[in-house]
N, C-alpha and C positions, 0 to 999 in steps of 0.2 A: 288637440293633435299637435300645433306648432310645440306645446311645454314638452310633450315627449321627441320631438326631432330633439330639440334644445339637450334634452337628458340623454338620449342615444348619442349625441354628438361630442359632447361632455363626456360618459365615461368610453366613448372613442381615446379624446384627447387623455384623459387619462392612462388609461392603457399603452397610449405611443410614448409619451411621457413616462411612464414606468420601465418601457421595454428598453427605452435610450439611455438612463439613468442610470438603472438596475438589473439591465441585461437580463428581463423578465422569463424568456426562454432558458437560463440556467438553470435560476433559481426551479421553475416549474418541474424541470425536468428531476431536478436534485431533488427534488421532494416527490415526487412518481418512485425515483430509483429506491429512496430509503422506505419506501411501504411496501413496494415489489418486493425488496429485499429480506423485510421484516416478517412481511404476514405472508407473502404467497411463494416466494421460493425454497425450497428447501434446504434447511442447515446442513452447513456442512465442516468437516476438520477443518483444523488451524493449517493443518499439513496437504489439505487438498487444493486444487486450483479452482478455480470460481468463472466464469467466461460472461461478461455484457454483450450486448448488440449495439452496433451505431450505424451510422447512416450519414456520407457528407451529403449536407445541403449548402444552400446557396450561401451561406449565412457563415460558413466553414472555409470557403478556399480562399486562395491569393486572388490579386489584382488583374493575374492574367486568366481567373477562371479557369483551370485548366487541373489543380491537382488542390486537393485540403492543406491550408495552409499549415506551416511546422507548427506553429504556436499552438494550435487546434488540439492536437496530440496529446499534448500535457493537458489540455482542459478536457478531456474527455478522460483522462487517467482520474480525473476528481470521482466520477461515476463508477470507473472499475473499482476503486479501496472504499468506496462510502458502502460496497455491494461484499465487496468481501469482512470489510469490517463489522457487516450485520449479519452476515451469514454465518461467519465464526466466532463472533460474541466478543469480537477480538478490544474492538473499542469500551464496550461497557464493562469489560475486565479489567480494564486500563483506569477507567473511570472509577471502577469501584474499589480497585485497591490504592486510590487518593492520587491517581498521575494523569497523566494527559500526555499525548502523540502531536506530531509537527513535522510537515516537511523538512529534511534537513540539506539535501543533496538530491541531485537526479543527473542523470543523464541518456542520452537518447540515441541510437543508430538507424539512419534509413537507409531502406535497402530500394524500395518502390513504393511510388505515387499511388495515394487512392485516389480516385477519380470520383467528379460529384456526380451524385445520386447514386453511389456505389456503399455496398452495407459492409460491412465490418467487424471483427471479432475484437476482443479482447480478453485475452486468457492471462489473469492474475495467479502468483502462485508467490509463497516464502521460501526463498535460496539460503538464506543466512540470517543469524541474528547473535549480538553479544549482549551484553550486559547493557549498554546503552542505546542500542538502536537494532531495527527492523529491516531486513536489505527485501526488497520485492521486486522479483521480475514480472511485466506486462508485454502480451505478445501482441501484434496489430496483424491479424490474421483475416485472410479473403476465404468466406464460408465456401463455396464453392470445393478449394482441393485445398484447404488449407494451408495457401501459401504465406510467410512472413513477410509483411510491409517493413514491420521494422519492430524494433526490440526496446525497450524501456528499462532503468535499474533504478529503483528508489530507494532511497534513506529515509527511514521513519524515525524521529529523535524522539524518545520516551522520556522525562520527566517527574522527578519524586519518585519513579517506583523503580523498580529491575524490570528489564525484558525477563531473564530467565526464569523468576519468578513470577511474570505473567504466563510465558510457555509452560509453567510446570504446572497452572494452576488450569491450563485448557488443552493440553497432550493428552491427558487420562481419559477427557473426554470419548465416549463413544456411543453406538447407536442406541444405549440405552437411556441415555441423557437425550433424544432427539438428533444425534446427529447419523450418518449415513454409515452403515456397519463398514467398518473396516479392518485393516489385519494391519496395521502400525505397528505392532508389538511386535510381528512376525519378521514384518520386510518394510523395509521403506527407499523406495525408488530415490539411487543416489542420484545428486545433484550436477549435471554438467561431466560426470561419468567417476566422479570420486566418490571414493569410499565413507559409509559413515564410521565416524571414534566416538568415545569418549569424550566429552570437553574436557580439556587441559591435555590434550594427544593435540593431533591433528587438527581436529573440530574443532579445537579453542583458540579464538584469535589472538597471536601475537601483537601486540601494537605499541610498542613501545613511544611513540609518540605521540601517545594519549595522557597525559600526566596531570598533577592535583591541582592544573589552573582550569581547566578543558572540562574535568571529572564536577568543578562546584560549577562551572558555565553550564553544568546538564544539568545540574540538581542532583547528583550522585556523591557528591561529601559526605552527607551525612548518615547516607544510608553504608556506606561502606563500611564502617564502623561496628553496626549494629549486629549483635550475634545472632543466630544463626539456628534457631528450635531445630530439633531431630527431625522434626515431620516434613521441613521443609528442606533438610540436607536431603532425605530420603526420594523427595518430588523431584529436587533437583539431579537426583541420579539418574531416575526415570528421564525426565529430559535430555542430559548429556545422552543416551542411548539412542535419541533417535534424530538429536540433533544433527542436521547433513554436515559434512566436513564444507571448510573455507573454502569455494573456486579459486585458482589459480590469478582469473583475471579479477575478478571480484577483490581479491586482497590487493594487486596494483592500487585498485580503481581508491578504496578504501586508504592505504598511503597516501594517494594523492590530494587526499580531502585533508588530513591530518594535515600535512605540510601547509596546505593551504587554511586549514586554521589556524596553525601557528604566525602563520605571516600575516593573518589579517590585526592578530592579536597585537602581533609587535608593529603596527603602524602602515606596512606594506601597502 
């Protein structure tokens, strides 16, 4: 009886010792979110929005107990893209045509406090993307009337391969691949109230501040080069078609990161 207090007490201590460490409640949850994700929810488009559920605990707010702390936000955004990354296939297409994704940029707007033990939405959805990155809005929504806590923009930086080459190769997708019948081809709900183009119209981002020290920093040198099969100009045309045009503030936002890589580059 005392060897099992002994052994019960032990992997106590272990356990507390993990969770201080290792912030064992992340991890746990991160690994629930990617089987939920995998095995029991239903796939969905690259072009659809995806929604998680959260819940501030005690474990989540400020000092003064009173509201989820800011930082919290962003860590709960790891659960919204781990959920749409599985749900869209979006990562293991990334993975399979030899590249990898990275936070690159984010930023955040609060509008109102969630209060703890208050549940939470999170409605992910893709606003924009060019040739080297993923722009994703996250909404922080109260289930109740759907009101917005606040808004979220990520930059996903893609690595050895093309974004629009990953979008051409998961756009065609549809309900007969497993994913949710849709009508993409027909209509696709503009973005922030603009219209969709063509890429290299409207829809294709200007960025002149993007230039060939920035382009080998992404691992896009080499593939810029490389020509260009028929079968993939033709996927690629499909994509511009449904690709949403640049938001207004989305491109500010997008300048300002440029700028700001420039400047870290030259020493700033």
């Amino acid at each position: 009886m005392e060897q099992l207090c002994y052994l019960a007490l032990s992997c106590l201590l272990v356990i507390v010792v993990l969770y201080g460490l290792l912030e064992l409640h992340y991890f746990l949850r991160m690994c629930v979110c990617v089987v939920l994700a995998r095995f029991v929810k239903r796939r969905c488009h690259i072009l659809d929005a995806t929604t998680v559920n959260g819940l501030c605990l005690t474990n989540d707010v400020d000092t003064l107990l009173y509201h989820m702390n800011n930082a919290r936000y962003f860590r709960e955004l790891d659960f919204a893209r781990v959920d749409f990354y599985e749900r869209s296939s979006l990562y293991r297409t990334i993975t399979a045509m030899g590249g990898s994704v990275f936070q690159g940029a984010a930023t955040i707007r609060y509008r109102r406090f969630i209060r703890p033990f208050h549940r939470f939405k999170i409605v992910s959805r893709i606003v924009y993307w060019d040739d080297q990155s993923l722009f994703m809005e996250h909404r922080f929504l109260r289930p109740s009337d759907k009101f917005v806590h606040c808004i979220a923009i990520c930059r996903q930086r893609v690595i050895d391969v093309s974004m629009d080459a990953v979008m051409a190769e998961l756009l065609p997708r549809t309900a007969s691949d497993h994913f949710r019948p849709t009508e993409r081809e027909r209509h696709v709900a503009p973005v922030s109230g603009a219209s969709l183009q063509p890429m290299g119209a409207a829809g294709g981002i200007s960025n002149p501040a993007m230039d060939q020290s920035s382009l080998a920093e992404n691992g896009h040198a080499a593939a810029a080069a490389a020509t260009t099969p028929t079968a993939t100009v033709t996927a690629l045309g499909h994509c511009a078609k449904l690709k949403p045009s640049l938001p207004p503030d989305l491109s500010k936002w997008i300048e300002y990161n440029d700028m700001s890589s420039k400047n870290l580059r030259s020493g700033c």
